[in-house]
N, C-alpha and C positions, 0 to 999 in steps of 0.2 A: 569326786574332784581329784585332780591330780598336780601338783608341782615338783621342780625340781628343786631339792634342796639344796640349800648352799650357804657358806658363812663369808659370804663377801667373795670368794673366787670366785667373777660371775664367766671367766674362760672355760670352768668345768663344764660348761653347757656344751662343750662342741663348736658352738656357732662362731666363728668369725680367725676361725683358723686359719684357712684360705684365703688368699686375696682374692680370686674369683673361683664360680662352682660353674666352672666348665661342661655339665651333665644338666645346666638347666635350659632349657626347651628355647630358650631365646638366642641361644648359643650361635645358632646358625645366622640369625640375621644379620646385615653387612653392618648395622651398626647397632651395638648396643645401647640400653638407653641411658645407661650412666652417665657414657659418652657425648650421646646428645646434649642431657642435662646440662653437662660440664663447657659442650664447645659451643650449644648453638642459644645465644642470649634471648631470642625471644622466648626459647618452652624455658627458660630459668625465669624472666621477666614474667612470665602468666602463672608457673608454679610458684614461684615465691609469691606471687600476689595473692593467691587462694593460700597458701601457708602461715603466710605472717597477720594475717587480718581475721582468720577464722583460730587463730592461736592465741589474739592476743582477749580476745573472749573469753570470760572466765566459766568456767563450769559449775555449776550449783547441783546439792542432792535436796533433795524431800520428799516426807514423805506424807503419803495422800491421806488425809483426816477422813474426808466427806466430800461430794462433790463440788463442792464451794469452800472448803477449806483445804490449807496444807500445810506440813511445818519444813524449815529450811534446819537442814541436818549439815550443821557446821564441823563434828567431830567423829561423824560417819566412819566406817571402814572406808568406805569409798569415795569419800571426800579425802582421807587422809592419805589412801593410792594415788589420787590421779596431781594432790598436792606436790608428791613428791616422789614420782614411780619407780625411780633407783636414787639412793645417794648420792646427791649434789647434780641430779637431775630437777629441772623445773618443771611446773606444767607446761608452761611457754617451750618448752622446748621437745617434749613430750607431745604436745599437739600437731605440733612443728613438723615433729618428723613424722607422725602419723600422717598428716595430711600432704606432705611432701610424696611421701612413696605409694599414695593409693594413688595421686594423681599421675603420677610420673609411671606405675609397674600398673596400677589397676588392683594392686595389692599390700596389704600391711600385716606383715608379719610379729608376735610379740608374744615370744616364752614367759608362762607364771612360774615364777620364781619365790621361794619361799627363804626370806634373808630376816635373821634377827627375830623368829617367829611373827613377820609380817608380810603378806602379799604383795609381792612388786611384781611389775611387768620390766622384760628386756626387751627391746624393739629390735630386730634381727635388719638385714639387709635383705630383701628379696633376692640379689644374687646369692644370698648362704640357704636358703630354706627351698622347700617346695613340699607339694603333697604326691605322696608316693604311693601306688599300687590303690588298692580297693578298687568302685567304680566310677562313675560320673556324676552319683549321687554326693558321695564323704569320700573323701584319702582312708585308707586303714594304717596311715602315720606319716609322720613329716620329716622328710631326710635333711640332714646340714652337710654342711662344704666339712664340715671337720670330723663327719662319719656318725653322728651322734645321732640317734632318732628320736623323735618324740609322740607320744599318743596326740589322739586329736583333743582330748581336755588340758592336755597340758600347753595349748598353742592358741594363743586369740589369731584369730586369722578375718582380716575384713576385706574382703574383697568385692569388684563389681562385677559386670554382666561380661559372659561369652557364650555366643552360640552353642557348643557344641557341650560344654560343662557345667556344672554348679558347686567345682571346686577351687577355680581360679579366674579372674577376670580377664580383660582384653585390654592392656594400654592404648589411651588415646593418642598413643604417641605411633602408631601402627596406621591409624589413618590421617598422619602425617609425616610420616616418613617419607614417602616419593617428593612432598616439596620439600621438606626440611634439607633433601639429599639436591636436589635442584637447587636450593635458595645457597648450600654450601660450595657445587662446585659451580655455581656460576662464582663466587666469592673465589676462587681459585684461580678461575679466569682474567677476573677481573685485578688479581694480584699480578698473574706470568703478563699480561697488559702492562702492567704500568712499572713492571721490572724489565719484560724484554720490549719497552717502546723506544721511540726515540728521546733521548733526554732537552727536550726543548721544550718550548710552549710558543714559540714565536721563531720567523725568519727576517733577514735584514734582505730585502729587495734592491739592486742597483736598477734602474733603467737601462735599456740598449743603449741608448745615447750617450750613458756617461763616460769618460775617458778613461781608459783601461789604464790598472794602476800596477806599480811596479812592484817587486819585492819591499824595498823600502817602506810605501805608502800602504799596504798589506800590512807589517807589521804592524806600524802605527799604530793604523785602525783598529788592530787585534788586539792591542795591550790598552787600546782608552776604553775599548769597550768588556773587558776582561777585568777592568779593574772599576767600571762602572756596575757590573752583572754581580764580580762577588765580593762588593764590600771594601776592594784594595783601593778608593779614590779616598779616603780620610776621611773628608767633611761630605761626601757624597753629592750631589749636583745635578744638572739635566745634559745626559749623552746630545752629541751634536752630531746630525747624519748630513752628511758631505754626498754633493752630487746627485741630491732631486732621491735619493735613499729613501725608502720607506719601512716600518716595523710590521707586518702581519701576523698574530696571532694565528697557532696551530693548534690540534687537537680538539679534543673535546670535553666538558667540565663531565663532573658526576651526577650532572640532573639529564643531558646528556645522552649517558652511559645506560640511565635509568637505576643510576644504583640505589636513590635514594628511595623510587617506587617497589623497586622489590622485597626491599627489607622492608617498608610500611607492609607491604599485600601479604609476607611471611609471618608478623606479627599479627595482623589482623585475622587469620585464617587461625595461629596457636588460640587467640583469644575465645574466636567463633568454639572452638573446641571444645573449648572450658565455661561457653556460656558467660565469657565477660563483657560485657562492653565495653567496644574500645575506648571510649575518650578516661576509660578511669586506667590506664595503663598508659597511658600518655599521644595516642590516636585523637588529634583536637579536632581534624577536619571539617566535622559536623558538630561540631561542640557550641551550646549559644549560653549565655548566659541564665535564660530560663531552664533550660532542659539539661545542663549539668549537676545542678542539686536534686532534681527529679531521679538521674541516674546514681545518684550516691545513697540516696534513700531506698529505691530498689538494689541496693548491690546485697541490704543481708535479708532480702525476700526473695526475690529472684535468684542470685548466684552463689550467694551465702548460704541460705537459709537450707536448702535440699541437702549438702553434704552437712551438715552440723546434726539434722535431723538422724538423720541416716547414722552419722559418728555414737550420738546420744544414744539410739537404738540400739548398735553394737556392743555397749557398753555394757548396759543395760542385761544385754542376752547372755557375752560371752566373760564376762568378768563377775557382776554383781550375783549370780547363784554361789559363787567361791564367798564368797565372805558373810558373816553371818548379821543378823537382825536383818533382810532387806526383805519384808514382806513390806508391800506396797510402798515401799524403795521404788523410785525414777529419779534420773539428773534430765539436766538440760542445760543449753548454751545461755547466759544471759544476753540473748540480743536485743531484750527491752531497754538494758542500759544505751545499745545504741541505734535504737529504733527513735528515744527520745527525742523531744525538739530542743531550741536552746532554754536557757532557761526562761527566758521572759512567754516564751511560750507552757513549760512544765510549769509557770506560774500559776498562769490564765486558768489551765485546764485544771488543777488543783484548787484553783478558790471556785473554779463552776461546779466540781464534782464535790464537794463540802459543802455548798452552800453557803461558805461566809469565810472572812479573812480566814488565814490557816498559820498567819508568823505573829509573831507577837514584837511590839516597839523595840523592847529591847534585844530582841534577836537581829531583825533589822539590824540596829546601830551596833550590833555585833559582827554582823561582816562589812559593814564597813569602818570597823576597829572604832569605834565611839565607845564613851562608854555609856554605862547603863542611866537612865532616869527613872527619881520615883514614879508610880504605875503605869511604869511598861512593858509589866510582866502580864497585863489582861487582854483578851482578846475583846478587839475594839470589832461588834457587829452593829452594820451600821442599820439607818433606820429603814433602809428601803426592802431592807429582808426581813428585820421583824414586823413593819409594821403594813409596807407596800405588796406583801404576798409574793413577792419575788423567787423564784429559785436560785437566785447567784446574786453576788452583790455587785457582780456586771453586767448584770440585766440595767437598763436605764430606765427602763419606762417611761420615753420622753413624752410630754404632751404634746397632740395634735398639730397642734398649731406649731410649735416647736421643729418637726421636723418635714420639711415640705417637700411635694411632691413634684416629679417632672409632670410639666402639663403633656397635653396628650397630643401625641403625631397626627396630620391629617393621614387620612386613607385613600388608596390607590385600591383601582379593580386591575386585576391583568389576569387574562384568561379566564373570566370568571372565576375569578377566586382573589379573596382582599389581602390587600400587603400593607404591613407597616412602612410608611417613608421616611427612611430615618435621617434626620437634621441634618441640617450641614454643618461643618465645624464652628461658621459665627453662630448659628440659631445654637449650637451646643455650648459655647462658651457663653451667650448670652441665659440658659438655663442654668449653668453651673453659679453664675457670680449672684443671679437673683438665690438661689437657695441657698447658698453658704452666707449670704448677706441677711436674710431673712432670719438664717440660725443667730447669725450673731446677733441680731438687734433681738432677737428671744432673748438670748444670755443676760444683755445688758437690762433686758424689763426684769430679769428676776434679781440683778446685782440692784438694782434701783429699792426694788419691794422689800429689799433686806434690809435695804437702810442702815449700812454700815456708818459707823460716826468716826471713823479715824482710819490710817493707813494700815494697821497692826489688824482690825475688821475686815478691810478688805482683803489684804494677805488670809486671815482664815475662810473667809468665804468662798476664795477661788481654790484654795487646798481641798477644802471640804466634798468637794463637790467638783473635782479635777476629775476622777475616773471616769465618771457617767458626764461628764463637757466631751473629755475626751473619743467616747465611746461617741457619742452622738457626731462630732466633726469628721471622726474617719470612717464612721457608715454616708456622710454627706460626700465628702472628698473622695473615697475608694471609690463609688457607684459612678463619679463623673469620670475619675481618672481608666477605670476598667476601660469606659465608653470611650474617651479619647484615647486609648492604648489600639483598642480594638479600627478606630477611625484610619490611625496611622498606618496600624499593621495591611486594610486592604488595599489602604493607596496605592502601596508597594507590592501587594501580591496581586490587586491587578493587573498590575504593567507585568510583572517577570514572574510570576506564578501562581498563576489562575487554581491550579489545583491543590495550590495551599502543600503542598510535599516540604515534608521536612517541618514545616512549624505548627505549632498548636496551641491555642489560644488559650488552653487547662494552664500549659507551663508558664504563658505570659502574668496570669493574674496574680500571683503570688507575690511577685516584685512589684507589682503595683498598689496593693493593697501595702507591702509594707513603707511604699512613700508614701500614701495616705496618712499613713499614721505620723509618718515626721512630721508631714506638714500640719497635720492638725496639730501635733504640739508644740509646733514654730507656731503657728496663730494664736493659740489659748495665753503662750508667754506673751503676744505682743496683747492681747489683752488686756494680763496683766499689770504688762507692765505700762500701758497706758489709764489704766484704772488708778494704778500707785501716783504713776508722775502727777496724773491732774488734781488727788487727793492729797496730794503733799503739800500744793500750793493752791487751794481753793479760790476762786472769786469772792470779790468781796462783796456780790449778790449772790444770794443763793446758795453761797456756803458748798459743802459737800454735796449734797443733791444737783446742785449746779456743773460741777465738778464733773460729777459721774455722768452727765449727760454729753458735757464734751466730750468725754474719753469715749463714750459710746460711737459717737461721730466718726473719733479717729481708729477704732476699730474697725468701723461699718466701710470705713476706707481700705482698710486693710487687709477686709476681707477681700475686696474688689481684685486687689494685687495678687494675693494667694491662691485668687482663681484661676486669674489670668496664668501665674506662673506655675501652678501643679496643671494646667492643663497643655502647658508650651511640654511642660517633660515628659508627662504622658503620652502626648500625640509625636514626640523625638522617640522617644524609649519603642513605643510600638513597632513605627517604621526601623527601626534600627535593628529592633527584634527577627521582623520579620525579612530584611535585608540579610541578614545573619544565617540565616534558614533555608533562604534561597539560594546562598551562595555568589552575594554578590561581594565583591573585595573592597570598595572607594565606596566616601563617602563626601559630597560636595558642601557646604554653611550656601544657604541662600538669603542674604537679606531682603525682608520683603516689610518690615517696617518706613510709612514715606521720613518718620526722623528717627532714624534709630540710630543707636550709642556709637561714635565715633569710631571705637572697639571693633562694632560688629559690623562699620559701613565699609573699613579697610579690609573685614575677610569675607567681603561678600565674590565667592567662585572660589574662594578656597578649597583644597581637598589633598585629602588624605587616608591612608589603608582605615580599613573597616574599624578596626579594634584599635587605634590611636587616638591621639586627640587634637584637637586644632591652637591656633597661637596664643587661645584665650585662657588653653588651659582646660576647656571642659571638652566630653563626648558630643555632646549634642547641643541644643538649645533647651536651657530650661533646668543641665544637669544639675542634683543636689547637690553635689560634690563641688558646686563652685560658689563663689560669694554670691552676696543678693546684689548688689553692684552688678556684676555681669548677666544675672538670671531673671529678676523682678521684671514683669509688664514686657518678656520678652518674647515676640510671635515670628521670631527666624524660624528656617525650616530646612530639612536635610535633601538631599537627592543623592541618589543610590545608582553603582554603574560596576561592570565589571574588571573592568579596565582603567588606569587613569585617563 
């Protein structure tokens, strides 16, 4: 191994003498790419974005015990390099600039440096270094702008592919130069344009007919409108044109011009480059609600993930034989911290793969600043996993009867071969309110069999037994609402997109299931809190048991409502989804209830751009986002158009 040594003078290296090394191979091209970097905003918008996201990823070392074990090496050589690569260097910036200049040159340059008796890297400029002489296999050394050479161990060098070499890469910015140099001097153009045009945007029109005016009435006119145009009239006012005059707009706007499209089509082409997709660099065009968190999840598998690999591997190669302990030594990027889900999800998936709670009472009431109670430092397992055989204490194991089933579609022959006919939306909402009504009146036989004797009873029996209510409502509610998501979605892709382009029904379900789960926890409270009200104030027959039979009622009501209304937002959300996909822009409120809310009978042919909302306040019919007032028992419905 080799370094160069040095006690903080890191200029004795040579490198960064020159302001540019005029003898590097890029010399010749008409534009350098520094230059680009500097002038042209889309290849800084796509490099910064692959720079600051793969930067701000922390790096981890360990090392490999066994195939199934490993330990995290906090105090490594090589965790304490890449902490802090030069003094008052960070990683964050250190990554930063590594990953800036492979993307930008196709290469990254970085002299070991031996400061303080400890191994730093200097990250050079690819305009100061190159590899010099040998053949196309290794450089036999690396020249600098400031005449200094260096061996090839003394030089981390990462670079990508080129034809003709295997000691320097090819900038992706070479198979973007012809537009990047199009996309600038049309920008050129379009500057001596609107510098050598004419300075107006409008002409005043007289008619033939009107009576020719004198010097006098010339002036006039020139000083009311002169003082109308810049500001000279005080309190400003409305010009008044004399003699049947008229104002015509001239010119042309920059939609136009097409300036706005060229710069979209240059950006999109830098991104294609870099393997981003556009809607994460600010490209919405095809952007839906569904399919934009799909794309943020593939950004560190897909676009992330290859250069991090790759970085990790270099690392690995050209750094970690320098420093010593690193037998079965590897880093990596932590991209499982952001591969993560949110937390209600790292929840789930942590109490399924433990098989039983995993936080204890008082940890709980520790983040939400409570303080501690006695024993609520034990882990509360509850009975369904010691004693119900369960693997998860989110497994439910509802009974039979408890969780019902869609009855079954008649069948159709076509072509000799049987099809399912699937419901029509009333046969589908009449399926959904009998099963979620069926659930509840389950729930209510087992609130009955418990026979709670006060309100303080009923409050624990509905806590107790909240997770697996829960679980059960939103496998009832998600399976109807997927069905009225999907109902929606084809009404709309019949009419304007038979072949389904652009949307996909993987991306739809995610957002529906997670309104499932609201609404199931919006029903379970109205449970409760119909369970509570009628226990607080029992009959004076029947007592509490009396009690809990009407409350049963007025759930079994409520469930009615909840159907009706998760299935108005599912079948909006659908068609909305899939209007979104197809590229339609309007969206019309159709009233089609014969009494509906006064609300909704004033916006019935109302419309407005796609991604807005109407005078009610919500997107659609049905949105969560708005009160039960405007949503409950509501069967409006949208229509979808390109144009207003």
């Amino acid at each position: 191994m080799a370094f160069v040594v040095s006690s903080g003078q890191l200029a004795i290296t040579g490198a960064g003498v020159t302001p540019m090394f005029s003898a590097m191979p890029i010399a010749a091209a008409p534009w350098e790419y520094e230059t680009i970097w500097r002038t042209q905003p889309q290849v800084r918008t796509v490099i910064s974005f692959l720079a600051r996201n793969i930067a701000q990823v922390g790096i981890h070392i360990f090392r490999r015990i066994s195939d199934t074990d490993r330990e995290r090496l906090k105090d490594h050589p090589l965790a304490q390099l890449l902490a802090e690569p030069l003094p008052r260097m960070t990683q964050y910036r250190f990554i930063e600039r590594m990953v800036s200049d492979y993307a930008l040159y196709d290469d990254f340059y970085g002299i070991k440096l031996r400061l303080d008796g400890r191994l730093r890297v200097l990250p050079v400029p690819p305009t100061l270094i190159r590899p010099a002489e040998g053949n196309w296999i290794a450089p036999k050394y690396y020249e600098t702008a400031g005449g200094r050479d260096f061996g090839p161990d003394e030089v981390v060098h990462i670079h990508g592919y080129s034809p003709e070499t295997l000691t320097r890469g090819t900038s992706p910015i070479e198979s973007l130069r012809d537009l990047l140099l199009e996309s600038a001097e049309s920008a050129k153009q379009r500057q001596a344009m609107w510098r050598g045009g004419a300075r107006h945007t409008g002409v005043l029109v007289r008619p033939p007919e009107a009576p020719e005016w004198g010097p006098g009435e010339k002036a006039r006119f020139r000083e009311m409108w002169r003082a109308f145009t810049q500001g000279g009239g005080g309190e400003g006012g409305t010009p008044i044109l004399e003699d049947g005059m008229k104002y015509e707009p001239v010119g042309f706007n920059p939609q136009q011009a097409q300036y706005i499209e060229s710069r979209k089509l240059t950006r999109e082409e830098c991104a294609a480059a870099y393997f981003i997709p556009p809607p994460l660099i600010g490209i919405l065009d095809h952007a839906t609600y569904s399919n934009i968190k799909e794309q943020h999840s593939h950004l560190y598998q897909d676009t992330l993930g290859p250069y991090m690999v790759m970085l990790a591997q270099e690392i690995q190669s050209q750094i970690l034989p320098d420093l010593p302990d690193n037998r079965d030594v590897y880093c990596e990027f932590n991209i499982d911290a952001k591969m993560r889900g949110s937390f209600e999800e790292q929840a789930a998936a942590a109490s399924t793969a433990t098989g039983r709670p995993w936080m204890t009472v008082n940890e709980t009431r520790a983040r939400n600043n409570l303080p501690a109670v006695d024993g609520g430092d034990d882990l509360i397992v509850p009975l369904n996993v010691t004693q119900g055989g369960l693997a998860s204490p989110r497994d439910t194991a509802p009974e039979p009867e408890a969780v019902p089933k869609a009855p079954a579609r008649p069948v159709s022959t076509k072509a000799g071969q049987a099809t399912e006919q699937p419901p029509s939306v009333d046969e589908l909402r009449e399926e959904f309110a009998e099963a979620l009504g069926e659930l509840t009146e389950g729930e209510v036989a087992r609130l009955i069999a418990a026979d709670p004797a006060s309100v303080g009873a009923v409050r624990s029996w509905w806590e107790s037994g909240r997770s697996g209510r829960l679980a059960k409502l939103a496998e009832v509610i998600g399976e109807f609402m997927v069905r009225f998501g999907l109902a929606g979605a084809r009404a709309v892709l019949d009419r304007v997109n038979p072949s389904e382009e652009g949307w996909s029904a993987d991306v739809m379900e995610p957002w529906l299931l997670a309104a499932a789960l609201h609404h199931a926890q919006l029903h379970d409270a109205a449970g409760e809190e119909a369970a509570v009200a009628a226990v607080e104030e029992p009959p004076a027959e029947g007592g509490v048991a009396a009690a809990l039979v009407l409350a049963g009622g007025v759930w079994a009501s409520a469930a009615l409502t909840r159907s009706e209304t998760a299935a108005t937002e599912a079948l909006s959300f659908g068609g909305h989804d899939a209007a979104e996909a197809s590229g339609l822009g309007f969206k019309t409120w159709q009233t089609t209830s014969s009494n509906p809310r006064a609300q909704h009978a004033s916006m019935n042919g109302e419309t407005v751009p796609l991604g807005g909302a109407f005078s009610n306040g919500l997107r659609w019919p049905g949105d969560g986002n708005g009160d039960a007032a405007e949503t409950a028992n509501c069967r409006c419905l949208l229509t979808y158009s390109k144009t207003e």
